[in-house]
KEMIBA-977043 format. One record per residue (C-alpha): z, y, x. Coordinates in steps of 0.02 Angstrom, whole numbers, m for minus. Layout:
+--------+--------+--------+
!     c3 !     c2 !     c1 !
+--------+--------+--------+
!      Z !      Y !      X !
...
+--------+--------+--------+
% end
This chain:
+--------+--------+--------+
!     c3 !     c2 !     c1 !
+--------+--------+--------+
!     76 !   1821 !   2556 !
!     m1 !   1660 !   2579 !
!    154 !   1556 !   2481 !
!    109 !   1696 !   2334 !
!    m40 !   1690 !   2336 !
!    m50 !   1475 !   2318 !
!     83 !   1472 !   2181 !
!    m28 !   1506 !   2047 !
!   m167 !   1400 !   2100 !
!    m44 !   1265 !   2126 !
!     17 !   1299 !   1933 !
!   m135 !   1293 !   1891 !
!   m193 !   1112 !   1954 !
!    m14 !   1046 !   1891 !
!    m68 !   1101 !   1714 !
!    m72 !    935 !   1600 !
!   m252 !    906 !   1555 !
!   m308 !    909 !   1385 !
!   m287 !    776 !   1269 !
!   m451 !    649 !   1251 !
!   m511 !    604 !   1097 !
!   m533 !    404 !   1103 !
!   m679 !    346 !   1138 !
!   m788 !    237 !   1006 !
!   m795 !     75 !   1039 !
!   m929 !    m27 !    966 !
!   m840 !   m203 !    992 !
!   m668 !   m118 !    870 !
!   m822 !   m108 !    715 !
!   m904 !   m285 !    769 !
!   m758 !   m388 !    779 !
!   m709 !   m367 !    583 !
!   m902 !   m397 !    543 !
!   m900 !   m530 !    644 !
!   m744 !   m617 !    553 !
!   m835 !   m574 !    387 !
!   m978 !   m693 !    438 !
!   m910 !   m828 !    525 !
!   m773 !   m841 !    347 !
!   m956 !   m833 !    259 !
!  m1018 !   m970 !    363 !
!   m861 !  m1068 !    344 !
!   m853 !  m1072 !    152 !
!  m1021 !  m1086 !    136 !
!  m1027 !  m1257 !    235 !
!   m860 !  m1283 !    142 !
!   m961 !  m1283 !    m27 !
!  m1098 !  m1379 !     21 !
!  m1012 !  m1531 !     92 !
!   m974 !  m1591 !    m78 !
!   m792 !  m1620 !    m47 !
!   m731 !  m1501 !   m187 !
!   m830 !  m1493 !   m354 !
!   m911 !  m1309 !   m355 !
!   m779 !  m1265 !   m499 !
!   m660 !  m1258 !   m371 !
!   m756 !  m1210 !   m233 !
!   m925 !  m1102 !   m270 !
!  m1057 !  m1046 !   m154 !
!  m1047 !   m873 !   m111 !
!  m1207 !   m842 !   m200 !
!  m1146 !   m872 !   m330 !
!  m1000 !   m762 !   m348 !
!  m1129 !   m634 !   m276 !
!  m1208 !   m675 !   m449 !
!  m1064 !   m649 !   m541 !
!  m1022 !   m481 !   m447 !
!  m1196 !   m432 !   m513 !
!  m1156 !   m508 !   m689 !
!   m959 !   m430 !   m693 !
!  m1066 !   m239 !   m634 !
!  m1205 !   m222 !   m752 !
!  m1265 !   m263 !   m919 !
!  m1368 !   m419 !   m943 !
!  m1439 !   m507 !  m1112 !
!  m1355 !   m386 !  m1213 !
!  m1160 !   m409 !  m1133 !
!  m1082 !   m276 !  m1037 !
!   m986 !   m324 !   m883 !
!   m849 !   m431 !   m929 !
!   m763 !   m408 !  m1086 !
!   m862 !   m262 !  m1137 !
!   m815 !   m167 !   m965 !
!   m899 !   m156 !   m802 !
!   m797 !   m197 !   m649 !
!   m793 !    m20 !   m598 !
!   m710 !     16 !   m734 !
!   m591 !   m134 !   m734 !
!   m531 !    m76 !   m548 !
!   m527 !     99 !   m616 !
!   m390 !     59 !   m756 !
!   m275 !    m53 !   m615 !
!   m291 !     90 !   m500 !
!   m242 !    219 !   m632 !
!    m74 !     92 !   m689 !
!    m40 !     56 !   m495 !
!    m46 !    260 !   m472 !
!     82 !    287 !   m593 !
!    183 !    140 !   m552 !
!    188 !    195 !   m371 !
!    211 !    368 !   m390 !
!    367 !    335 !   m510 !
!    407 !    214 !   m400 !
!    401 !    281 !   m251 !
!    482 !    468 !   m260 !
!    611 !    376 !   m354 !
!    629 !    279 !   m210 !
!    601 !    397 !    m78 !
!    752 !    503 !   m171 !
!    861 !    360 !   m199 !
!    854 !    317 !    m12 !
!    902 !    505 !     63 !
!   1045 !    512 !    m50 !
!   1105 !    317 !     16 !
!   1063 !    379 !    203 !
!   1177 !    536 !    185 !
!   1314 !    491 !     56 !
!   1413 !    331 !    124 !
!   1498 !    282 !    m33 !
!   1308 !    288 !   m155 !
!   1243 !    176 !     m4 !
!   1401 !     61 !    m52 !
!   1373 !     56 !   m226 !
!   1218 !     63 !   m235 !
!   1141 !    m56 !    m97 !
!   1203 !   m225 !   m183 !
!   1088 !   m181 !   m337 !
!    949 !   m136 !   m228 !
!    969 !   m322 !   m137 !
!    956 !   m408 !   m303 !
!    818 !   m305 !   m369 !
!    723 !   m344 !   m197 !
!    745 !   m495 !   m234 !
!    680 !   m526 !   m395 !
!    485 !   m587 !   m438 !
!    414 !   m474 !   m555 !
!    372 !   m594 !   m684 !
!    576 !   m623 !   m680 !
!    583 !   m469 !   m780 !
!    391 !   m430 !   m849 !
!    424 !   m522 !   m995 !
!    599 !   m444 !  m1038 !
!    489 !   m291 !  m1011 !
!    357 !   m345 !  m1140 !
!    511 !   m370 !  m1262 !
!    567 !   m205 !  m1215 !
!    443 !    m91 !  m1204 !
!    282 !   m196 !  m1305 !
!    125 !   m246 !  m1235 !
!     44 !    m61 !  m1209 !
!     31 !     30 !  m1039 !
!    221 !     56 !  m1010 !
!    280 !   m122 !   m962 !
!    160 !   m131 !   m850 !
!    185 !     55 !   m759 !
!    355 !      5 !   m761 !
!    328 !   m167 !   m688 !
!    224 !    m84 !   m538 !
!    364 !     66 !   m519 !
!    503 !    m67 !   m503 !
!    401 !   m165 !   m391 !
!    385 !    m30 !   m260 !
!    544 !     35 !   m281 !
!    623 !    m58 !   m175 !
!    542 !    m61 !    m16 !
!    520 !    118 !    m24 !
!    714 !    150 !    m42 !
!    738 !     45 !     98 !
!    662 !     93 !    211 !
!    693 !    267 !    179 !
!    886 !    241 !    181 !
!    872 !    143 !    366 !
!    768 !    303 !    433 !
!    895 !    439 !    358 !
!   1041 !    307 !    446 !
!    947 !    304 !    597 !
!    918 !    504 !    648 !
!    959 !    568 !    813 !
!   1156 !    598 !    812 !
!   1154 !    721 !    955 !
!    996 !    827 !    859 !
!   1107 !    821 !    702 !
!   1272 !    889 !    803 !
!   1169 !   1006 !    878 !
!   1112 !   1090 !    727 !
!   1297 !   1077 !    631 !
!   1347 !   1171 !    811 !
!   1222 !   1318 !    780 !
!   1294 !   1350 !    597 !
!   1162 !   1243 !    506 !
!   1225 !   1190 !    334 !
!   1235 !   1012 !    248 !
!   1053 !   1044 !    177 !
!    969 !   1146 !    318 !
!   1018 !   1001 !    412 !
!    932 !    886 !    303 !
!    793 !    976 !    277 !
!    749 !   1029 !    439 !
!    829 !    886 !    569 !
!    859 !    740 !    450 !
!    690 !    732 !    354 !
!    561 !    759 !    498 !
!    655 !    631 !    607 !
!    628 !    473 !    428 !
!    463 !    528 !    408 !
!    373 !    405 !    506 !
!    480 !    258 !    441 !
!    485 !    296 !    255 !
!    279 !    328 !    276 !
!    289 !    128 !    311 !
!    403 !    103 !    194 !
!    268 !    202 !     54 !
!    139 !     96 !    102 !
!    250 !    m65 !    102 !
!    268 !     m2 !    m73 !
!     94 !     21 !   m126 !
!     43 !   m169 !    m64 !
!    192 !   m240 !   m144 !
!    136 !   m135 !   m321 !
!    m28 !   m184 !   m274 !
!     m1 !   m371 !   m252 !
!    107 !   m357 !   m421 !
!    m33 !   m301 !   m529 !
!   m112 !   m481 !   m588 !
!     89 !   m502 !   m670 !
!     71 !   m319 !   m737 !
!    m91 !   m380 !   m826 !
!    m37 !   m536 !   m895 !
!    m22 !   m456 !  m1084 !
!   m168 !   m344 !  m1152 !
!   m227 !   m317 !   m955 !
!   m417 !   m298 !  m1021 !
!   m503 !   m189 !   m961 !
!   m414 !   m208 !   m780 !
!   m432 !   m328 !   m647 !
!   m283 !   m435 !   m667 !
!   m314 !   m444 !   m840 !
!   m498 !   m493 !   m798 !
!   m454 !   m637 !   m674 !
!   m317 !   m702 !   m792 !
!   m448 !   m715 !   m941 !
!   m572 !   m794 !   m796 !
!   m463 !   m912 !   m748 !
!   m401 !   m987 !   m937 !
!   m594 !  m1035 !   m944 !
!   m611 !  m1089 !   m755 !
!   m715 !   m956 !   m712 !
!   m680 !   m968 !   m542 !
!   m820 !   m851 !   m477 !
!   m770 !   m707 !   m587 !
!   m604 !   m738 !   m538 !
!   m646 !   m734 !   m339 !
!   m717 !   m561 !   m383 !
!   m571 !   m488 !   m444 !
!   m493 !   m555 !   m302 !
!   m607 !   m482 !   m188 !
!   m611 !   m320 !   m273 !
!   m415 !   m302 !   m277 !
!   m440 !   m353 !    m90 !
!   m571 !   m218 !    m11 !
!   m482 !    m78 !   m144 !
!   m314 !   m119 !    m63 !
!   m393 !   m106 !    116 !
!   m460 !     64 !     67 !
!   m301 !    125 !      2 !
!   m203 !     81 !    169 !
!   m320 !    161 !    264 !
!   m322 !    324 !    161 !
!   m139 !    317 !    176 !
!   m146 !    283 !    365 !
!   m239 !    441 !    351 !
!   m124 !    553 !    268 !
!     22 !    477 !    385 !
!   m100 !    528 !    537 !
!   m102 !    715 !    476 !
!     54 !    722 !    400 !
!    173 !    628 !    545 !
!     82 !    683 !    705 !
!    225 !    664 !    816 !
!    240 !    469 !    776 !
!    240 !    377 !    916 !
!    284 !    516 !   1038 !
!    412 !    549 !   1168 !
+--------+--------+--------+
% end
């Protein structure tokens, strides 16, 4: 009776306690701040020794200036070039948006059909390499010849650009499923596609997530060359007007402003991988 009567009480204290939520730690918020003002520090020192003439090297209060300047209208100019910076970023986010998106389901597409068909990963991986390898201003201006100077070089500029590195990595995570979870499920009477769909996809998830947001930096990074040609309003096409007159603070701004927005993004895709992958990084 005894040896009964203890088995469920000794169930019950080798039940796995519930899962924590982490903590908040106040020094994970200060350190960033923290490099934020000592870079602050440094370049202001940097631009009041004297070493570089402030073309070249500004004070920080004055790009703050320009911020305000590049934001607002002020004696009768609005913003820069007759936009305001919010609506600058706005027109490089909506180009990077479509680039991506075209981009990236291409790529995400391209790479399950090379991770389950051997001979389209044959043929097709060699063209991938040398597109990979290309800068995009190798082909932006056959692009420009192509297509004109409108909005569709430059989509497809950014939708080549994250091609790639989307395709790749989704073609190494579809190569690298579990082999026993795949023979298992051919075993039970699961078909080509049920075993893609159901064993195949969940297992590249977590990979070709990295791969998408390897995808949206490189786009990202790409979007000064997308706005070489007829980029205003947009923030390449605001730093490359800045910089033919040496405006170097307006040009720090769009630099600073591609910078934060791109910080955003990854973290709202870090987000979406969170609630969409929740078994990454799990036994």
């Amino acid at each position: 009776m005894s040896a009964s009567t203890d088995t469920p009480s000794g169930a019950a204290r080798a039940a796995p306690p519930s899962p924590r939520r982490p903590r908040f730690d106040p020094r994970t918020a200060a350190l960033p701040v923290l490099s934020v003002l000592v870079f602050l520090v440094v370049w202001q020192v940097a631009a009041a020794s004297g070493v570089w003439n402030e073309t070249f090297v500004p004070y920080p209060s004055t790009v703050w200036r320009a911020f305000v300047e590049v934001s607002t209208t002020h004696d009768g100019t609005r913003g820069y070039g007759g936009y305001l910076l919010w609506e600058h970023l706005y027109m490089t986010l909506r180009r990077v948006l479509a680039g991506v998106v075209l981009g990236v389901v291409a790529g995400v597409l391209v790479g399950l059909l090379m991770g389950t068909v051997g001979w389209v990963r044959r043929v097709l991986e060699p063209w991938l390499t040398f597109l990979r390898a290309l800068p995009p201003l190798a082909y932006f201006f056959l692009l420009v010849i192509w297509l004109g100077i409108d909005e569709a070089p430059k989509v497809t500029l950014l939708a080549l650009a994250a091609f790639p590195p989307a395709a790749v990595a989704t073609t190494a995570a579809v190569a690298a499923a579990p082999l026993g979870l795949v023979e298992a499920a051919r075993a039970l009477g699961a078909t080509r596609a049920q075993v893609v769909r159901d064993v195949i996809v969940p297992s590249a998830l977590p990979e070709t997530f990295t791969g998408i947001r390897l995808a949206v930096g490189i786009a990202y990074s790409s979007v000064v060359a997308a706005e070489l040609f007829n980029g205003i309003p947009g923030i390449g096409g605001m730093v490359k007007d800045a910089s033919n007159y040496n405006n170097t603070p307006v040009v720090l701004v769009g630099i600073f402003a591609i910078g934060i927005s791109g910080l955003v993004i990854d973290a709202l895709l870090r987000a979406v991988e969170r609630r969409t992958v929740p078994w990454r990084g799990r036994a």
